[in-house]
TORKOL-4160 file (C-alpha; in steps of 0.2 Angstrom, whole numbers, padded with zeros to 4 digits, m for minus):
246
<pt num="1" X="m0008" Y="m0694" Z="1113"/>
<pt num="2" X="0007" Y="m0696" Z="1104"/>
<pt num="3" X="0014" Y="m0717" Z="1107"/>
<pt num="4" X="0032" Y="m0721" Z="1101"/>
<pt num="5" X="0034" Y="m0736" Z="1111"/>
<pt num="6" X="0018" Y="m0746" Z="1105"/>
<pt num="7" X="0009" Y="m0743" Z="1123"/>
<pt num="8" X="m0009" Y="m0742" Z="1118"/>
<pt num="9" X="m0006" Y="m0754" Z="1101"/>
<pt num="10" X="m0023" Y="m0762" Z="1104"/>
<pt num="11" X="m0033" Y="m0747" Z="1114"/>
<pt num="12" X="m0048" Y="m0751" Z="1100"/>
<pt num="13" X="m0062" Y="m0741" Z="1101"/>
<pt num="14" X="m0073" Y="m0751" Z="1091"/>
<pt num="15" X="m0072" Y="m0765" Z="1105"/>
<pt num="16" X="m0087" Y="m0762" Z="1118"/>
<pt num="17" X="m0076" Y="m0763" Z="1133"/>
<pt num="18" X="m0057" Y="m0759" Z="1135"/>
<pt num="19" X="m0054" Y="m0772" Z="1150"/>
<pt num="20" X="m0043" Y="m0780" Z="1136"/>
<pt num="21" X="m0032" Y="m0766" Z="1131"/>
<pt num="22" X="m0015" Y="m0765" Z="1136"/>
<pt num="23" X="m0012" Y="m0756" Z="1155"/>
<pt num="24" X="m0030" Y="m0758" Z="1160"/>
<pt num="25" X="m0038" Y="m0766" Z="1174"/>
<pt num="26" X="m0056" Y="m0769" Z="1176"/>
<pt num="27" X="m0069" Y="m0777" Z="1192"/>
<pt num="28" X="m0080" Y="m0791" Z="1188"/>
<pt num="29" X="m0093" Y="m0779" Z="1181"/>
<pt num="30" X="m0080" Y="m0772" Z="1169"/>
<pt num="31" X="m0077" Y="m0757" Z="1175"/>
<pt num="32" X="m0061" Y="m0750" Z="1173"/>
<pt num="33" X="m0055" Y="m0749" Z="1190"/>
<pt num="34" X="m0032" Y="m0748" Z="1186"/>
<pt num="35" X="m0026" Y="m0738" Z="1173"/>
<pt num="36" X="m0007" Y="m0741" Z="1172"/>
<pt num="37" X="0003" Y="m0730" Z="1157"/>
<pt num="38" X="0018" Y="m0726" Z="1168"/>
<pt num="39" X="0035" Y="m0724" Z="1160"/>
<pt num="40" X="0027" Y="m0727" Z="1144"/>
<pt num="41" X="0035" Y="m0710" Z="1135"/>
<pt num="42" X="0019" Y="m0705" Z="1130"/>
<pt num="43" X="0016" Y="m0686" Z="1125"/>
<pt num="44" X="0001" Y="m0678" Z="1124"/>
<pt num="45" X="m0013" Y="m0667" Z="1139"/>
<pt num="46" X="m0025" Y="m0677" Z="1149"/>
<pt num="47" X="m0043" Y="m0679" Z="1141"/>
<pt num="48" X="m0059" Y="m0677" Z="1149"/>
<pt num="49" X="m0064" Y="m0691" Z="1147"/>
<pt num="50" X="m0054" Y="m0696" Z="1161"/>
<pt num="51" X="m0069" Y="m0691" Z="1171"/>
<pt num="52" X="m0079" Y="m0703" Z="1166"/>
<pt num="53" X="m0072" Y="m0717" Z="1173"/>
<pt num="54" X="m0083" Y="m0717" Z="1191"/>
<pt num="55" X="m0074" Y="m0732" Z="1198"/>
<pt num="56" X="m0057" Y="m0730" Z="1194"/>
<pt num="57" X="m0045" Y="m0734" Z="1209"/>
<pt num="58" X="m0027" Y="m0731" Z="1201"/>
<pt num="59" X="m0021" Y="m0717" Z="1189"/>
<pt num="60" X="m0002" Y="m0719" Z="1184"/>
<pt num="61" X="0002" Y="m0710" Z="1172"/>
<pt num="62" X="0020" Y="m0706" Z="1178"/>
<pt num="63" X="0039" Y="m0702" Z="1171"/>
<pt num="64" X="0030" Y="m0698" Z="1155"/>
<pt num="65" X="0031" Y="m0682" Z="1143"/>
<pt num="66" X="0014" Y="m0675" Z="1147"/>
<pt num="67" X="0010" Y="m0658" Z="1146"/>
<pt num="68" X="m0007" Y="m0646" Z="1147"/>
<pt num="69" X="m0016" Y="m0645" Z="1163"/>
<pt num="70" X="m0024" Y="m0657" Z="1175"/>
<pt num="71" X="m0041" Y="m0659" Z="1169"/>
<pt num="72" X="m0055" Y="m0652" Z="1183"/>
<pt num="73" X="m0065" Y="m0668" Z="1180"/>
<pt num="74" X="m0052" Y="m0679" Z="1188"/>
<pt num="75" X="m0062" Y="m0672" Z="1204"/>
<pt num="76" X="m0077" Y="m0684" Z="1201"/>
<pt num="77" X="m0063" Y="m0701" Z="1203"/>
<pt num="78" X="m0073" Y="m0703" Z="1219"/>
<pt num="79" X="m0066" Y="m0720" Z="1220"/>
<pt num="80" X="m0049" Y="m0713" Z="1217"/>
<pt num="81" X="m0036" Y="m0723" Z="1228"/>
<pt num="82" X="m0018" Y="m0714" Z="1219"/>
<pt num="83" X="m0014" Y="m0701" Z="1207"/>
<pt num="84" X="0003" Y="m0701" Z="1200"/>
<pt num="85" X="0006" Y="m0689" Z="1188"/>
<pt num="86" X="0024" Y="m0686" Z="1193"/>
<pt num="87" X="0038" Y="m0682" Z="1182"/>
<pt num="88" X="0031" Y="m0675" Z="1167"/>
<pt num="89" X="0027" Y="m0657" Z="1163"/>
<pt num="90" X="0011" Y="m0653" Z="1168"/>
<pt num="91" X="0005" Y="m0634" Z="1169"/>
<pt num="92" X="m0007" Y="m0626" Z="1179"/>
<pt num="93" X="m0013" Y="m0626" Z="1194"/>
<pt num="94" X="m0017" Y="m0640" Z="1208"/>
<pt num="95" X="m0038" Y="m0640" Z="1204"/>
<pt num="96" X="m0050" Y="m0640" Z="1218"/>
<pt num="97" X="m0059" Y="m0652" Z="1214"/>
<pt num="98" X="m0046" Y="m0665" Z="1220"/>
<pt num="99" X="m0054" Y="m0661" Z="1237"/>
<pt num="100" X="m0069" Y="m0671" Z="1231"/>
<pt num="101" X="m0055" Y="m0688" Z="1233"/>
<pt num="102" X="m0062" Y="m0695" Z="1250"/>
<pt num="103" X="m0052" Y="m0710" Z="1247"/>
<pt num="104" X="m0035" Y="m0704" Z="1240"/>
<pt num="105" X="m0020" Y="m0713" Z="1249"/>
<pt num="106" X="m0008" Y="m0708" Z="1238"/>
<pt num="107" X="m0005" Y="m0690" Z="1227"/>
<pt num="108" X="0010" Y="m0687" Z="1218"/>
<pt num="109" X="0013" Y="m0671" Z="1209"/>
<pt num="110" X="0030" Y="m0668" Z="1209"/>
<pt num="111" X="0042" Y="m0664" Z="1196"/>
<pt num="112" X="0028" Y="m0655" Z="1185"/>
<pt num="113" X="0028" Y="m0637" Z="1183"/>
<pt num="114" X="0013" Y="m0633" Z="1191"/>
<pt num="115" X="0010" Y="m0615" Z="1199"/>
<pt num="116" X="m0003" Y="m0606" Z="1210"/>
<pt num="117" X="m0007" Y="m0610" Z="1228"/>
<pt num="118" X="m0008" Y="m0626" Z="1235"/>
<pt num="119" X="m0029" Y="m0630" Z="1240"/>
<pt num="120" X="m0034" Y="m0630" Z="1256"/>
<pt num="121" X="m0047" Y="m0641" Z="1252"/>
<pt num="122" X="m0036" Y="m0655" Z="1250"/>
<pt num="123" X="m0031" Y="m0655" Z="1269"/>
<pt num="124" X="m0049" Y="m0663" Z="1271"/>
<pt num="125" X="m0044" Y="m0677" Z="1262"/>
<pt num="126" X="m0043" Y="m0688" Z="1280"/>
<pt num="127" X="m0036" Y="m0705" Z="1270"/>
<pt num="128" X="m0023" Y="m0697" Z="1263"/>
<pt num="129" X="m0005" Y="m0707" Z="1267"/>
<pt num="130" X="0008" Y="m0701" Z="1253"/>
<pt num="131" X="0010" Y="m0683" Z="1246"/>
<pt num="132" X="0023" Y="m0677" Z="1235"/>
<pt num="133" X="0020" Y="m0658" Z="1229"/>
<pt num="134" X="0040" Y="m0656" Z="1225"/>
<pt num="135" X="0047" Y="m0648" Z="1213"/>
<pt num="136" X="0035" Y="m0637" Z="1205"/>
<pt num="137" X="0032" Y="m0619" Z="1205"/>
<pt num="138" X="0018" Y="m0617" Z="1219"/>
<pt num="139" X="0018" Y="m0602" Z="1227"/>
<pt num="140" X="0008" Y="m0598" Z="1242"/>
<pt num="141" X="0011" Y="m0605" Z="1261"/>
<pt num="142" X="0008" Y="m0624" Z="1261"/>
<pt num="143" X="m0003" Y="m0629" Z="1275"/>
<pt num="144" X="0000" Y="m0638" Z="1289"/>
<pt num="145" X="m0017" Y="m0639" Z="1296"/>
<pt num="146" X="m0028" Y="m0657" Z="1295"/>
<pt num="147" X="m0020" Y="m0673" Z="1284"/>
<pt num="148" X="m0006" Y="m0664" Z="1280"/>
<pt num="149" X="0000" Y="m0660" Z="1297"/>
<pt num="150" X="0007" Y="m0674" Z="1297"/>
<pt num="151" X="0019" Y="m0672" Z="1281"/>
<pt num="152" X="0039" Y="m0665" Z="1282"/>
<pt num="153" X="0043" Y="m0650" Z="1272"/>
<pt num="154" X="0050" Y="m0664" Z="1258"/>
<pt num="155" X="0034" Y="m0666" Z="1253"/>
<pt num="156" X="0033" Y="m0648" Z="1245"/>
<pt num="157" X="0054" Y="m0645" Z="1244"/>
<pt num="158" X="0060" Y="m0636" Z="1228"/>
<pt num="159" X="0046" Y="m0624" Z="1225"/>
<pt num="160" X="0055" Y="m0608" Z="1227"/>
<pt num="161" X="0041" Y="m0596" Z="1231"/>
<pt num="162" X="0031" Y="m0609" Z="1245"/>
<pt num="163" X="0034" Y="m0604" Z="1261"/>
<pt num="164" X="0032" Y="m0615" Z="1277"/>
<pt num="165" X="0018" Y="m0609" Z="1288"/>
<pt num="166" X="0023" Y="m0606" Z="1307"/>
<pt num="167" X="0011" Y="m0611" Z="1320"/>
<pt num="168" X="0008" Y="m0598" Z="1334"/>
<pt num="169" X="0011" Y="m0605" Z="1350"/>
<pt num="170" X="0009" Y="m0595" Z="1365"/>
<pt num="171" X="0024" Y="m0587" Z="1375"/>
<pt num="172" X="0032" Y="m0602" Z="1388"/>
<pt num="173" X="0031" Y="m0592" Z="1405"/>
<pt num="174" X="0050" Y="m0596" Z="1410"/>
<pt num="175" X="0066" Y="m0596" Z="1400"/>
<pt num="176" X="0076" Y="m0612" Z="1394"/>
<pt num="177" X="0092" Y="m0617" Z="1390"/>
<pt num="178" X="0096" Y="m0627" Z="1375"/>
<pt num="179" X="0095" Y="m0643" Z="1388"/>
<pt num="180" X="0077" Y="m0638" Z="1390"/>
<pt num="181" X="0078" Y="m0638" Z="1409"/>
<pt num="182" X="0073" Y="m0618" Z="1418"/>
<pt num="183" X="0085" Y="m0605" Z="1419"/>
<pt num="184" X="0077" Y="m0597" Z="1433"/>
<pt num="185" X="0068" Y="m0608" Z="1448"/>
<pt num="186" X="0050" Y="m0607" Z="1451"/>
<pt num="187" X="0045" Y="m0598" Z="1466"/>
<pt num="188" X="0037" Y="m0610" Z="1476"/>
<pt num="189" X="0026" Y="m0593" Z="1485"/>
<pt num="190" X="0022" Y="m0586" Z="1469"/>
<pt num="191" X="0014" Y="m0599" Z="1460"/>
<pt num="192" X="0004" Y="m0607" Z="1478"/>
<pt num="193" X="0005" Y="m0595" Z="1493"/>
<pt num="194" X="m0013" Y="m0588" Z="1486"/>
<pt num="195" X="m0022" Y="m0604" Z="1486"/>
<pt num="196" X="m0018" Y="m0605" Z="1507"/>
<pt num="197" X="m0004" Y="m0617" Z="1507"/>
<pt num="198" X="0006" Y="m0614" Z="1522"/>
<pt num="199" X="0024" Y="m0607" Z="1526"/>
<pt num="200" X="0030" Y="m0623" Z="1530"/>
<pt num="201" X="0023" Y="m0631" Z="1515"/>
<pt num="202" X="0031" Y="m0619" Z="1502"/>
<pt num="203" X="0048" Y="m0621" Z="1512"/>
<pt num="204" X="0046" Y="m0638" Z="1510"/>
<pt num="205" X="0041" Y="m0638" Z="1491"/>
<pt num="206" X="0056" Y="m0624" Z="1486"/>
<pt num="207" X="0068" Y="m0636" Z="1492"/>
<pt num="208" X="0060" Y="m0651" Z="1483"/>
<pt num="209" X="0062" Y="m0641" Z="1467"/>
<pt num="210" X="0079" Y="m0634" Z="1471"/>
<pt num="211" X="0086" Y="m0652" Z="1473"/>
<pt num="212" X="0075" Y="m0662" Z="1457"/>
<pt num="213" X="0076" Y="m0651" Z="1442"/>
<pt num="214" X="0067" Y="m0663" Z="1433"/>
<pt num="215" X="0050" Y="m0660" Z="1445"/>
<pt num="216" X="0053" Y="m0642" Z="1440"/>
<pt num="217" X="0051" Y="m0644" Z="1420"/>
<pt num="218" X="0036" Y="m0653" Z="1422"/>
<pt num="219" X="0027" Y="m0641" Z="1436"/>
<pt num="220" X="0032" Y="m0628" Z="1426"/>
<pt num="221" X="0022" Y="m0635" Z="1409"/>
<pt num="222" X="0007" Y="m0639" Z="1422"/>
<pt num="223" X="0008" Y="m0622" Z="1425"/>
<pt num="224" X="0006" Y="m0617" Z="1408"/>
<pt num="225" X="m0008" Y="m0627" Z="1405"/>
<pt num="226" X="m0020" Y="m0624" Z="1420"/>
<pt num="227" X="m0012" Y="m0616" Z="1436"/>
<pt num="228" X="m0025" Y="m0629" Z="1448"/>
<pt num="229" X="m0014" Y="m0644" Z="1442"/>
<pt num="230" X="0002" Y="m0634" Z="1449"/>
<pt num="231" X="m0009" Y="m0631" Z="1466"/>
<pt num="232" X="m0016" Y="m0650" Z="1465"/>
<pt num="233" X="0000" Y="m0659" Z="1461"/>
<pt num="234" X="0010" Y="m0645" Z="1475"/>
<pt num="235" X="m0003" Y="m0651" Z="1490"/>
<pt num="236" X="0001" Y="m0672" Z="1483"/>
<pt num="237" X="0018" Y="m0670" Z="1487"/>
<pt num="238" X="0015" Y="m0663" Z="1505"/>
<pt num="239" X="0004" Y="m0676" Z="1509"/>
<pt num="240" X="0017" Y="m0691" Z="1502"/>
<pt num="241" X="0031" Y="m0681" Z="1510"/>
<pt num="242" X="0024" Y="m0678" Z="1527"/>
<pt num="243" X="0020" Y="m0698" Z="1529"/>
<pt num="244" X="0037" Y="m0702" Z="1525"/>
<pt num="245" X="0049" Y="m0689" Z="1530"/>
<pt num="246" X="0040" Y="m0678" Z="1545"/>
């Protein structure tokens, strides 16, 4: 690793435990537990040896001039609470094994020039809370399923050949305007004349909907969901309109 700036000046190997080297944090069993070497100009790839550090909880190694690949072993960081490795230029693709991360809050790959599809593995990652996947070269659809349903397309923008996957959602059973509110009224016989309402009832119910739109939306999404909550919430109304109108 190349060091212009003096960053790892007393990273001695000849001293039995690195808890007092410069950027390094260790537990009370010295362990190192932070490694902090962000915007630290440093050039070089990522070692192995990384790897082998079972109880690391930070890895920032960010705004640096890093290049190669991100090591497979990084995977094994099972303590792993963030990974930054943003803004350098890293190659490669995103490895699997950064599914094994159980614990990872916080992953930050963008600005790198990583390529290859994004794993699905890592959607299983349940504690994850940032994600930043910008700026790269990934390729691929980037998933929306598990934690990262819950991420914008930010968090993968600028990766020209990523495409957004589209959920299928079934067909609505009536058209909308723009306002959201029925183009077409719901046919109080159609949807309840089976289930042995009668006339009066239906004639009743039609001119409930025709005078409260808002009633009709939310029949009408009963209605796509289970058409016995239509018939249930249909037979309500009669009874709470015939005790106080009839």
């Amino acid at each position: 690793m190349i060091d212009p700036t003096g960053a790892l000046d007393n990273w001695n190997p000849n001293i039995l435990t690195p808890c007092t080297w410069f950027h390094i944090i260790c537990n009370d069993e010295k362990s190192v537990t932070h490694l902090y070497l962000g915007n630290a100009n440093l050039s070089g790839q990522l070692v192995p040896e990384l790897g082998q550090l079972p109880n690391l909880e930070y890895l920032e190694l960010y705004n640096n001039n890093i290049t190669g690949e991100i090591p497979n072993v990084l995977g094994n960081l099972t303590n792993l609470l963030s990974l930054d490795l943003y803004s350098n230029n890293i190659t490669g693709q995103i490895p699997e094994e950064l599914a094994n991360l159980k614990k990872l809050e916080s992953l930050r790959l963008n600005k790198n020039s990583l390529s290859g599809k994004i794993p699905m593995g890592l959607t299983t990652i349940d504690t994850l809370i940032v994600l930043d996947l910008s700026s790269n070269n990934l390729t691929g659809n980037f998933p929306a399923n598990g934690s990262f349903s819950s991420f914008t397309p930010i968090s993968f923008s600028d990766n020209r050949f990523l495409v957004q996957a589209i959920p299928i959602s079934p067909p609505p059973t009536q058209k909308q305007n723009p306002s959201g509110q029925n183009n077409e009224k719901i046919e109080a016989s159609k949807c309840c004349s089976l289930h042995g309402s009668s006339n009066s009832d239906l004639q009743i119910f039609q001119l409930l909907l025709n005078f409260f739109p808002v009633m009709q939306m939310s029949l009408s999404l009963l209605w796509v969901q289970e058409d016995h909550l239509v018939v249930a919430t249909f037979r309500v109304l009669m009874m709470f309109f015939r005790m106080k109108l009839f």
